[in-house]
C-alpha positions in Angstrom: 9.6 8.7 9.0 9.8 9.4 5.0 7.3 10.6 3.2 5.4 9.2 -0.1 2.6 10.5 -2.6 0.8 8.1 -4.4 0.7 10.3 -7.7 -3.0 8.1 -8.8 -4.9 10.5 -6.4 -2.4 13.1 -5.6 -1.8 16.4 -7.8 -4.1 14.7 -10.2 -4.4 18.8 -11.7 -1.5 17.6 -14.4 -0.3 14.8 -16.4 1.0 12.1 -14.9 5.0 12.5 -15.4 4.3 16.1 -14.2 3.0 15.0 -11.0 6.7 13.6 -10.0 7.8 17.4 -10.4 4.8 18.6 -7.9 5.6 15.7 -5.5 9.4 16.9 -5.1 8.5 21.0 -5.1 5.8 19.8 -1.9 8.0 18.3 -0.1 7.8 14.4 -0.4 10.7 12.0 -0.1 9.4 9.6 -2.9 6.5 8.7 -5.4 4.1 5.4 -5.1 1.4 4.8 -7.8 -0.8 1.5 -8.9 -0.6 -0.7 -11.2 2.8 -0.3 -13.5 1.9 -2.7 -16.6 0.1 0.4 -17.9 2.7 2.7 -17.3 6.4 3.9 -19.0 8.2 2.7 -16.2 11.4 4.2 -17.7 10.0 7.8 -17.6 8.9 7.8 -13.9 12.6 5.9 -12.6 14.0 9.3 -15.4 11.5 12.0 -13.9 11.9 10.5 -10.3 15.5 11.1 -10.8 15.2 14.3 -12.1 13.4 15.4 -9.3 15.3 13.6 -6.5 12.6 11.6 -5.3 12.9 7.4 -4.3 10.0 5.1 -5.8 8.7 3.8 -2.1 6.4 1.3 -4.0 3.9 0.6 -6.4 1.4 -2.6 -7.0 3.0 -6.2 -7.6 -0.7 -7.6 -8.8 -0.8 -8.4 -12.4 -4.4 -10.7 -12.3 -4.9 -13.6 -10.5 -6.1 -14.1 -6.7 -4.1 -15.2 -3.2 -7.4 -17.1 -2.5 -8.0 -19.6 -5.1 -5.4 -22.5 -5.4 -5.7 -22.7 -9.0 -4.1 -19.1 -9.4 -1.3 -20.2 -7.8 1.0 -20.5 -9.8 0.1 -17.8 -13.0 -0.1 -15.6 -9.7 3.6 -15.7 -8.4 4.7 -15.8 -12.3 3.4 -12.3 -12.3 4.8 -11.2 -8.9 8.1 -12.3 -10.1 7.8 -10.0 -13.1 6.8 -7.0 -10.5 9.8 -7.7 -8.6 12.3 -7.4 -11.2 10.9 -4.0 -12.3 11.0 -3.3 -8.4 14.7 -4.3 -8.8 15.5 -2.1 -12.0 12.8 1.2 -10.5 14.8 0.4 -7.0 11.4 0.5 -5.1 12.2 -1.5 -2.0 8.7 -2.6 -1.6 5.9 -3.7 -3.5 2.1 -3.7 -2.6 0.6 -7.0 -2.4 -3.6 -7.5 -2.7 -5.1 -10.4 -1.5 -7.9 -10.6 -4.5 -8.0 -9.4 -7.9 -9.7 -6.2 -8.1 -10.9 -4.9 -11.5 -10.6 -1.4 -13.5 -12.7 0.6 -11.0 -11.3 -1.2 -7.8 -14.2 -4.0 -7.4 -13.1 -7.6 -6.5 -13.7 -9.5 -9.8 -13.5 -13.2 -8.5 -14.9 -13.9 -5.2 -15.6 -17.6 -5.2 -18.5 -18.6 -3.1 -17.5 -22.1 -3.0 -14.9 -21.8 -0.9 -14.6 -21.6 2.5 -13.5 -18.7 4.4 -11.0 -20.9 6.2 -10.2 -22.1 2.7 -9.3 -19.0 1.1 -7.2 -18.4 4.4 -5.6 -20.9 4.2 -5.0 -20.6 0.4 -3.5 -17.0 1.2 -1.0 -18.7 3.8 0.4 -21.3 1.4 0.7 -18.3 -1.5 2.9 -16.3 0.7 4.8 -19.1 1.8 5.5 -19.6 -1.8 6.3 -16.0 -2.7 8.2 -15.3 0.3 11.6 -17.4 -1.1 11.1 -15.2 -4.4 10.7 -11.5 -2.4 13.9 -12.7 -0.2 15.9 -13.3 -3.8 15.1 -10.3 -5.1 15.5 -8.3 -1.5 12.2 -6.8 -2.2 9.6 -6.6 0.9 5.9 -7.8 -0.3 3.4 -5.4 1.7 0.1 -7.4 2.0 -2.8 -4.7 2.2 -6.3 -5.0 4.4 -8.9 -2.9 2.4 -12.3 -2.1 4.0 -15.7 -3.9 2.6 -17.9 -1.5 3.8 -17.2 1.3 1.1 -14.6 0.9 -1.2 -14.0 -2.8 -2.1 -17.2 -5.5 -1.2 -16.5 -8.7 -1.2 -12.1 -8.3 -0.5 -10.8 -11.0 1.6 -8.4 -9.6 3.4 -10.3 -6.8 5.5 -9.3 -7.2 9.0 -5.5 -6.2 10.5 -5.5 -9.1 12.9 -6.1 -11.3 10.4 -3.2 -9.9 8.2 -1.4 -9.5 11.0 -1.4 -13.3 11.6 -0.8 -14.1 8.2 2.7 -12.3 8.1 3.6 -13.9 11.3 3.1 -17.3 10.1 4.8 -16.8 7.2 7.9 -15.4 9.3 9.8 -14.1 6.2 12.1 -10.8 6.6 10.5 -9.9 2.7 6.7 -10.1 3.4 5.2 -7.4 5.9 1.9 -5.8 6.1 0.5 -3.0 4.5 -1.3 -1.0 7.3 -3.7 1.7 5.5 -5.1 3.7 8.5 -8.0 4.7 6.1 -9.2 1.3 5.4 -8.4 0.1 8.9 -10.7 3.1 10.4 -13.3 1.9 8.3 -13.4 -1.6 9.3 -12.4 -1.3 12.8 -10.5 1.9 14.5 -8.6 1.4 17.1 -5.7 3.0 15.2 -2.7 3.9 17.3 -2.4 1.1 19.7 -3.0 -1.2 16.5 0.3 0.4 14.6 2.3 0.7 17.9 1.7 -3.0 18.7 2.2 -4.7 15.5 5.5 -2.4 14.0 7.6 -5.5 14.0 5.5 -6.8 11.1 4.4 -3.2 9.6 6.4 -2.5 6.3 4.3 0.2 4.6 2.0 3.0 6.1 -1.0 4.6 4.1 -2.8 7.6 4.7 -6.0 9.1 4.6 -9.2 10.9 7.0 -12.2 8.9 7.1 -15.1 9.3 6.0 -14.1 10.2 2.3 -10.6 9.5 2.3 -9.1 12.8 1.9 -6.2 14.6 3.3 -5.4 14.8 7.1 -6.9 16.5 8.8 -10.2 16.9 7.2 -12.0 14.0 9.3 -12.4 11.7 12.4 -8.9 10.8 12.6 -6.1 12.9 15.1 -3.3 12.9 12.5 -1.4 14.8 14.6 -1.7 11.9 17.6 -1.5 9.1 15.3 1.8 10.8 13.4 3.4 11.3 17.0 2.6 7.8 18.8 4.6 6.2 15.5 7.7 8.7 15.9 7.7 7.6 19.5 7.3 3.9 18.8 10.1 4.6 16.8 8.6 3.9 12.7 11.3 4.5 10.2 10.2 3.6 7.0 7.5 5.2 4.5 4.3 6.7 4.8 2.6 7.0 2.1 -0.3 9.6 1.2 -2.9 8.4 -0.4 -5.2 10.3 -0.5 -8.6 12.6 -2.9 -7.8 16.3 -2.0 -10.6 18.1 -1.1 -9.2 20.7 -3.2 -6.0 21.9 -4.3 -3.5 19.0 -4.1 -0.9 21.5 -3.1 -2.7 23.0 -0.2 -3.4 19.3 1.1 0.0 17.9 0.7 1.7 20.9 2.3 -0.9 20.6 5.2 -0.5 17.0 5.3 3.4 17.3 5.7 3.0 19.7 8.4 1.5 17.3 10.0 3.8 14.4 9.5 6.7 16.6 10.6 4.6 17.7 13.9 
């Protein structure tokens, strides 16, 4: 398995460029972060570089929803613009959100008048449509399950199964799921035999304890156990820390590593 920090929550201590430096002296493999229409994308692919880290991924939302047909199509022009900067960053995936989630993480749109089988629907016809445009540009969308019950009321998307089904339906090589064991604990547990049983369609791991969503180790969750059962299921590609530290980001990214490596 490689190793990712997502460098909006980790080693948050110093500027943002510096955190790509921090990453590499921890230990990480590569860098994820948010949204990149607010960033220099040219100085993280230089500092990334510099450091000899990979960009995993980072988010391929620019505004718009999966749920409401009338996004449709300002929606994919915006994914296709994430997946040329995917191209020229050479992320190999990108994070893909089922609703439109403002500033401070809040769903902004959540239109009551459709139905839930309409806005599943809706989400089913919007991958179909990306999917052609991911396979061009041999970028793998990662659609991400958040949890309702702390971080993000009101987000479609909040059960595995459901995503789960999604992917399969869509049956394209370049849209996967997203499987963040923090949200997923949240929602519904059931974590290990959930991952080993679905890897087929898994493109992307994210990491966290629960409750508070901060390093390994700190929580409910058996890192150690969950971190095993995917070596031995045989999980190759990232997994990506995402985490608050509970205090220095060093301490927790070094422990969290441990970890990983068992």
């Amino acid at each position: 398995m490689k190793s990712s920090a997502c460098i909006e929550m980790i080693f948050t201590e110093v500027p943002f460029l510096e955190r790509v430096e921090k990453a590499a002296e921890a230990g990480f493999d590569a860098i994820e972060f948010w949204n990149w229409d607010t960033k220099d994308l040219p100085a993280i692919k230089s500092a990334a570089e510099e450091a000899g880290l990979a960009i995993a991924s980072f988010q391929s939302n620019l505004g718009g929803t999966l749920i409401h047909p009338d996004h449709r199509e300002s929606f994919a022009a915006g994914i296709e613009q994430s997946l040329e900067k995917a191209q020229e960053m050479g992320a190999p995936s990108l994070f893909l959100l089922s609703d439109e989630l403002g500033e401070d993480r809040s769903v902004r749109f959540r239109f009551p008048e459709l139905s839930e089988e309409a806005k599943h629907q809706n989400i089913l016809d919007g991958l179909k449509m990306l999917a052609p445009l991911a396979e061009e540009a041999g970028i793998t969308l990662v659609l991400e399950p958040l949890n309702i019950y702390v971080d993000h009321p009101g987000y479609f998307l909040h059960s595995s199964a459901v995503g789960f089904d999604l992917v399969r339906a869509v049956d394209s090589p370049r849209i996967k799921l997203l499987y963040d064991i923090y949200h997923m604990q949240v929602m519904e547990g059931n974590i290990i035999h959930t991952l080993t049983s679905n890897l087929d369609v898994i493109g992307h791991v994210h990491v966290a304890d629960v409750p508070g969503r901060h390093e390994p180790g700190t929580g409910e969750l058996n890192y150690a156990n969950i971190f095993k059962a995917l070596r031995e299921a045989g999980y190759h590609k990232y997994v990506g820390f995402e985490f608050e530290p509970t205090g220095s980001s060093q301490v927790a990214a070094a422990a969290s590593l441990a970890l990983l490596e068992g």
